[in-house]
N, C-alpha and C positions, 0 to 999 in steps of 0.2 A: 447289538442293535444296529441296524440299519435303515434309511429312508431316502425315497427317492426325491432328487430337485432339481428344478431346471436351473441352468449354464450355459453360458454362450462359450464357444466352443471360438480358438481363432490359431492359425498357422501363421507366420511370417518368416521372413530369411533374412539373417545378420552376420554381416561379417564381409571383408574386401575378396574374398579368394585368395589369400596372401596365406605364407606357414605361417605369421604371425596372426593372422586374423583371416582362419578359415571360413567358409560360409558353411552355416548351420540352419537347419530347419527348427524353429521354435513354436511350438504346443504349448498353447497356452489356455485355461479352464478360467471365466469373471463370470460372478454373480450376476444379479440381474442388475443389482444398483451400484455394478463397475467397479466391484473389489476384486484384486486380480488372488482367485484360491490356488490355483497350479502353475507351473512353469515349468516345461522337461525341453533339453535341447538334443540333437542327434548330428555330427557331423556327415555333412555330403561327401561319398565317397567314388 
């Protein structure tokens, strides 16, 4: 089963630029009424 729905869609970047604390691009998928459903990170290379 599948169905389609709308999501606010948002990118951010976290992280000092440090080895300990690289900076990452984060993808993030919230409902309409601000419940966070997704979270994927990707390190900047």
């Amino acid at each position: 089963m599948a169905r389609m729905i709308e999501v606010i869609e948002t990118w951010e970047r976290r992280g000092l630029g440090t080895q300990e604390s690289p900076v990452r691009k984060i993808h993030q998928l919230w409902s309409k009424d601000g419940k966070l459903i997704h979270e994927a990170e990707d390190e900047f290379k």
